[in-house]
BAGU-925259 format. One line per 8 residues: number of its first residue (from 1); their letters; for each residue y, x, z of N, C-alpha, C. Coordinates in Angstrom, 1 decimal, padded with zeros to 4 digits. Layout:
% residues N
NUM	A	Y,X,Z,Y,X,Z,Y,X,Z | ...
END
This chain:
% residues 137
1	XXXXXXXX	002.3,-011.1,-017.5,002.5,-010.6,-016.1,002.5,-009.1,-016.2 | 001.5,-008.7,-016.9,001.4,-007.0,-017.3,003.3,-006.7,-017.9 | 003.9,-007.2,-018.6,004.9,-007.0,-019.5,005.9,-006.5,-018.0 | 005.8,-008.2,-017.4,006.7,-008.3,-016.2,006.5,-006.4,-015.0 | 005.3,-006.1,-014.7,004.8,-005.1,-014.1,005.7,-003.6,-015.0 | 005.0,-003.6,-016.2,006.0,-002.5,-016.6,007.1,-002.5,-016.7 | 007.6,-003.4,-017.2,009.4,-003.5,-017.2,009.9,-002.9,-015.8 | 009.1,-003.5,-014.6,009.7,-003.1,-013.1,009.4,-001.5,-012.9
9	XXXXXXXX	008.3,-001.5,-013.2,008.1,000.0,-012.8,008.6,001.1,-013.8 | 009.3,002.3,-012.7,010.3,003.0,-013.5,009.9,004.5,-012.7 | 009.9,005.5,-013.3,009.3,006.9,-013.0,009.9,007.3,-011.1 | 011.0,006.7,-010.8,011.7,007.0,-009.7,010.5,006.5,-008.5 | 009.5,005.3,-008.9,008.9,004.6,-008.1,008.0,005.5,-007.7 | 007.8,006.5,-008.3,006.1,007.8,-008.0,006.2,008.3,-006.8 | 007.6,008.5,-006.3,007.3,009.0,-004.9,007.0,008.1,-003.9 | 007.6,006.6,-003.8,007.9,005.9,-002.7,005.8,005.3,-002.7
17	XXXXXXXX	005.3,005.8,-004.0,004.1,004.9,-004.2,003.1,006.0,-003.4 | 003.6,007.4,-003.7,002.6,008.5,-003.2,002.4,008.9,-001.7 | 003.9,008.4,-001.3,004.2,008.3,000.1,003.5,007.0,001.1 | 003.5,005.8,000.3,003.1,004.7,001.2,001.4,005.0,000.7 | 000.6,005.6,-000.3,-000.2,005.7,-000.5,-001.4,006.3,000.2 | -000.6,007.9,000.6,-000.9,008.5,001.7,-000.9,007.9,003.3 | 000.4,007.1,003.6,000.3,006.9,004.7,-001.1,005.8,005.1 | -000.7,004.5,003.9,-002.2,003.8,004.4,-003.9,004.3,004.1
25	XXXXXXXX	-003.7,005.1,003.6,-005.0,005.9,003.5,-005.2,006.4,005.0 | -004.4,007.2,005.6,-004.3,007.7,007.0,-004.8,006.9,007.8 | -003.9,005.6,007.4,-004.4,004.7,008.4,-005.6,003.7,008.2 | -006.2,003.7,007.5,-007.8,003.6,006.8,-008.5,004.2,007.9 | -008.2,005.4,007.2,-009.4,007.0,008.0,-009.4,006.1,009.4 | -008.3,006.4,010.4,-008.2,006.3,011.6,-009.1,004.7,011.8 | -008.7,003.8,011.1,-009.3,002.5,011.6,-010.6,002.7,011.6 | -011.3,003.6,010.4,-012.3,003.8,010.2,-013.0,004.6,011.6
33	XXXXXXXX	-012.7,005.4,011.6,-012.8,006.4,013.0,-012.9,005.4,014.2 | -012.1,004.3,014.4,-012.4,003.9,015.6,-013.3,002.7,015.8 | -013.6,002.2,014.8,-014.3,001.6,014.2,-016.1,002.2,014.6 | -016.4,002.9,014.1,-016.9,004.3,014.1,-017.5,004.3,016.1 | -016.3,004.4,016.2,-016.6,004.9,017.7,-016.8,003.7,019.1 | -016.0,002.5,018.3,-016.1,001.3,019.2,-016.8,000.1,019.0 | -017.2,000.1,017.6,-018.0,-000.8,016.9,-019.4,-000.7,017.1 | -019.7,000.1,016.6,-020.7,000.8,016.3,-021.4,001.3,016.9
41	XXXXXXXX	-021.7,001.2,018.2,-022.1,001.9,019.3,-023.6,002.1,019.1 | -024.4,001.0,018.2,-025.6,001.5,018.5,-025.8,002.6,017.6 | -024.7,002.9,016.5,-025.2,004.1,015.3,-026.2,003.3,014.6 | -026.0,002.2,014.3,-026.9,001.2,013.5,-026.3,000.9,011.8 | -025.0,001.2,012.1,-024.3,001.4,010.5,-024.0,003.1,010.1 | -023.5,002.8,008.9,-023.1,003.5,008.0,-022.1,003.9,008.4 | -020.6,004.6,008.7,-019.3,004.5,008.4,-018.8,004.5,007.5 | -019.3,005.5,006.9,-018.7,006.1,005.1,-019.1,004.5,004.1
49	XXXXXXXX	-020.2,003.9,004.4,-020.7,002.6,003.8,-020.1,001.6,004.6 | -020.4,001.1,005.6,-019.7,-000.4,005.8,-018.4,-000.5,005.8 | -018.1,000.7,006.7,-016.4,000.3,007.0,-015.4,000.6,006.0 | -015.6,001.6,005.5,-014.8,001.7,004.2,-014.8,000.9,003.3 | -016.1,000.3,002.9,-016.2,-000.5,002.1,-015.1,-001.6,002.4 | -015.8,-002.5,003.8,-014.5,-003.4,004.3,-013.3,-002.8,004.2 | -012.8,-001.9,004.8,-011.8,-002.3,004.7,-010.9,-001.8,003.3 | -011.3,-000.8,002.7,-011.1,-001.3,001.3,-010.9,-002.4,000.5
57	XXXXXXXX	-011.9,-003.4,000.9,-011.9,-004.5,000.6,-010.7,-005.4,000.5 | -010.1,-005.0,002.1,-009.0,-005.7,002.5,-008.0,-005.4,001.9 | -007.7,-004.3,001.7,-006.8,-003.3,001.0,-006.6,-003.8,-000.4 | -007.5,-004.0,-001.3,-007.2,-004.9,-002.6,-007.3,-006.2,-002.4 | -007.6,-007.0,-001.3,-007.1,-008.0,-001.3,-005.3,-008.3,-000.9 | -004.5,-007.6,-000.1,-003.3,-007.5,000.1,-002.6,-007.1,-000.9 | -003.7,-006.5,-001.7,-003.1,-005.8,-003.5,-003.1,-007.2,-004.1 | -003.8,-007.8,-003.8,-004.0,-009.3,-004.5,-003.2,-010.2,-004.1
65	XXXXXXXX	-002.6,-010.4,-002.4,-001.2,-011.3,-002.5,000.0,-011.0,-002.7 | 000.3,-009.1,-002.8,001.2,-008.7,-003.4,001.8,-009.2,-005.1 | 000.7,-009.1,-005.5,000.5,-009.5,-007.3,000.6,-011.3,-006.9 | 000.4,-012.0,-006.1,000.7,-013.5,-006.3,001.8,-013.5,-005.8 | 002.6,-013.0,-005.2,004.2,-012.5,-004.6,004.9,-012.3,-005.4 | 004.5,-011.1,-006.2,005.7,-011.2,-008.1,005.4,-012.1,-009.0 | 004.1,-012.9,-008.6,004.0,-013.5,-009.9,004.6,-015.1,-009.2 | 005.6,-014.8,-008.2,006.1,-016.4,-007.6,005.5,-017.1,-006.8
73	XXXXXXXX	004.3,-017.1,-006.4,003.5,-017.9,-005.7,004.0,-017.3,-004.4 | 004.7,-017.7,-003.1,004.9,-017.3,-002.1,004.4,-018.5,-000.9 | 003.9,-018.1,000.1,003.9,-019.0,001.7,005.1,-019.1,001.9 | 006.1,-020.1,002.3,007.3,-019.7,002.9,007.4,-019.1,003.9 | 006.2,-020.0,005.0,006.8,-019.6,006.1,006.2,-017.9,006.6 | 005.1,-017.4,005.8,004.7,-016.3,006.0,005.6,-015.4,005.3 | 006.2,-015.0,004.1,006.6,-014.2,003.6,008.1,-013.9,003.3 | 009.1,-015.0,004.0,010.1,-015.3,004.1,010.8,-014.9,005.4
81	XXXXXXXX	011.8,-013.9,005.2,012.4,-012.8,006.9,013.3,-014.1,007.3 | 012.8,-014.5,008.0,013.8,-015.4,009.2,015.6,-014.8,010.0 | 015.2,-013.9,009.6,016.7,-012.8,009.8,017.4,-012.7,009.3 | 019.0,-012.2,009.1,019.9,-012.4,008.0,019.7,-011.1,008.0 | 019.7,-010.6,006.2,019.8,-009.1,006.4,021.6,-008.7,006.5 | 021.2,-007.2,006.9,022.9,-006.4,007.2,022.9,-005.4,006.3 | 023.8,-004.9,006.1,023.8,-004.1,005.0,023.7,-003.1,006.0 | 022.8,-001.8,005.5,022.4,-000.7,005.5,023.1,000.4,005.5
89	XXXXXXXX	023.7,001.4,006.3,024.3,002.6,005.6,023.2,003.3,004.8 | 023.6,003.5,003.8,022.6,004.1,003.4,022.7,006.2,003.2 | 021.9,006.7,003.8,021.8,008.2,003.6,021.3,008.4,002.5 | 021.4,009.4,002.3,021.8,010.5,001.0,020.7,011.2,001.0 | 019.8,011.8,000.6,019.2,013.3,001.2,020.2,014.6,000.6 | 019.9,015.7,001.5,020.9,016.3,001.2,020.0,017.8,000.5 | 019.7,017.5,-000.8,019.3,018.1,-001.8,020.4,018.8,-003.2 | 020.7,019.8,-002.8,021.7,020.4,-004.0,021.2,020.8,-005.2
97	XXXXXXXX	019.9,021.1,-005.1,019.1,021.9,-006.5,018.7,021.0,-006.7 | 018.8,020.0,-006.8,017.9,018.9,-008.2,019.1,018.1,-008.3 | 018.7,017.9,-009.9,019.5,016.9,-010.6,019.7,015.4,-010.1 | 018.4,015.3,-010.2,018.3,013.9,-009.8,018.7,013.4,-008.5 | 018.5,012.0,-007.9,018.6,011.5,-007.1,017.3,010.9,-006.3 | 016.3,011.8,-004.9,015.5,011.2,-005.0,015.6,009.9,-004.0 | 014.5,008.8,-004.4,014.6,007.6,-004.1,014.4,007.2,-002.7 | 014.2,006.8,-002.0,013.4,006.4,-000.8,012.4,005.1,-001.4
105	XXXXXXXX	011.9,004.5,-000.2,011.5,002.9,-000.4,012.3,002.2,-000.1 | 013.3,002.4,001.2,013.9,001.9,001.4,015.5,001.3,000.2 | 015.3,001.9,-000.5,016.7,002.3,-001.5,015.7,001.3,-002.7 | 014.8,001.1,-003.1,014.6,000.2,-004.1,015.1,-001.4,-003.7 | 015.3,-002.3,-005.1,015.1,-003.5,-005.1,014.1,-004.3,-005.0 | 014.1,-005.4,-004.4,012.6,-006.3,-004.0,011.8,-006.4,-004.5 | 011.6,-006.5,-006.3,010.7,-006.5,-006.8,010.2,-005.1,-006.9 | 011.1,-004.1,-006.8,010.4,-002.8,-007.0,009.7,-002.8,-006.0
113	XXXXXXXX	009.9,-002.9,-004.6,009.2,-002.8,-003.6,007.7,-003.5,-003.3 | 008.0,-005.1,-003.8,006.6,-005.6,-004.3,005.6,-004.8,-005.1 | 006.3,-004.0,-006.1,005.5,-003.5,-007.5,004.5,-002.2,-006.3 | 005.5,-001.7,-005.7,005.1,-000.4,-004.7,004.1,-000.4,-004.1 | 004.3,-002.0,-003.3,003.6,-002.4,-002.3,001.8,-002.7,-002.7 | 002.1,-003.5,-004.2,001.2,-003.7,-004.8,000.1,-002.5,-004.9 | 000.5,-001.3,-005.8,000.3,-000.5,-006.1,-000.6,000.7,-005.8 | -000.2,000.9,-004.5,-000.4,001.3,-002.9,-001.7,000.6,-002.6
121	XXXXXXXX	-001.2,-000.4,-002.1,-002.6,-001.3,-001.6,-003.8,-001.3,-002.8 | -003.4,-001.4,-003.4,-004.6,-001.5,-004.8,-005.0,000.1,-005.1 | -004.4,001.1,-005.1,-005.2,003.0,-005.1,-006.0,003.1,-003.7 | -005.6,002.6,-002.4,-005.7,002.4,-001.1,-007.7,002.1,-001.2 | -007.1,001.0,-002.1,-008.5,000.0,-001.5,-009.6,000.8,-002.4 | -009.1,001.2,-003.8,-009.6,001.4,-004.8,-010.9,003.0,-004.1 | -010.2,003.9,-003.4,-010.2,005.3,-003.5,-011.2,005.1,-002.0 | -011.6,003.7,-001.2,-012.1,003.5,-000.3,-013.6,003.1,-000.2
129	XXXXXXXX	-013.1,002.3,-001.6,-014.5,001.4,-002.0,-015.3,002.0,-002.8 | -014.5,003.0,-003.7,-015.4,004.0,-004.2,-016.3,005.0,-003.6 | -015.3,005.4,-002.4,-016.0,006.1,-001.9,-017.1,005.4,-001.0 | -017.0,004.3,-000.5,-018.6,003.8,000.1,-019.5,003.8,-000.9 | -019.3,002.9,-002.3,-020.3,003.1,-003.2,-021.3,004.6,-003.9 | -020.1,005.4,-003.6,-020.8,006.6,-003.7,-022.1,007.0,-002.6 | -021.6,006.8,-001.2,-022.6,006.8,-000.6,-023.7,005.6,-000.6 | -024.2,004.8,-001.0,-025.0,003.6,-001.0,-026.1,004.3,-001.1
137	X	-027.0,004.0,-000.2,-028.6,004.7,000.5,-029.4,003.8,-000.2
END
């Protein structure tokens, strides 16, 4: 399955991974934050310790049905778009000084997108739970 993972992943994937990586981190913080403010009311937890930890938690577990997703194991009825897809026009960015072509997320194939998705959720959870452990009183 490691073999399968490298073969998909290809240097183009670094941005679409750093982009969704940041966004759910963002949205961590925030859950955390409200969490924090609505949860918590007595100031009887930790933030930096319980809630990160959870939801960290959660975070490599979604890393974990991503990785049962590539590796074939699917829910139908959960993971399967009920919708016919349309084809996409797809934009360009309009970049003249670089050679390359950069990628979106949207512009990968499905298993790249898994690999992304994977990827993301697993640095996500990873960079969350460390950091509660680090604080542990």
């Amino acid at each position: 399955m490691i073999n399968k993972i490298k073969n998909i992943f290809k240097s183009y994937m670094v941005r679409p991974l750093i982009h969704k990586t940041v966004t759910k981190s963002a949205i961590v913080l925030v859950l955390c934050l409200l969490w924090d403010r609505w949860v918590n009311t007595s100031s009887g937890r930790n933030v930096v310790q319980d809630a990160f930890f959870v939801i960290g938690f959660i975070w490599m577990l979604f890393a974990w049905f991503q990785y049962l997703k590539l590796d074939g194991y699917t829910v139908q009825y959960l993971f399967k778009d009920k919708r016919q897809k349309k084809e996409k026009h797809v934009q360009k960015d309009m970049v003249d000084f670089v050679d390359e072509e950069v990628v979106s997320f949207s512009e990968l194939e499905d298993d790249e997108k898994t690999v992304v998705n994977m990827f993301s959720n697993l640095i996500t959870g990873a960079i969350y739970v460390a950091i509660s452990l680090l604080f542990v009183s």
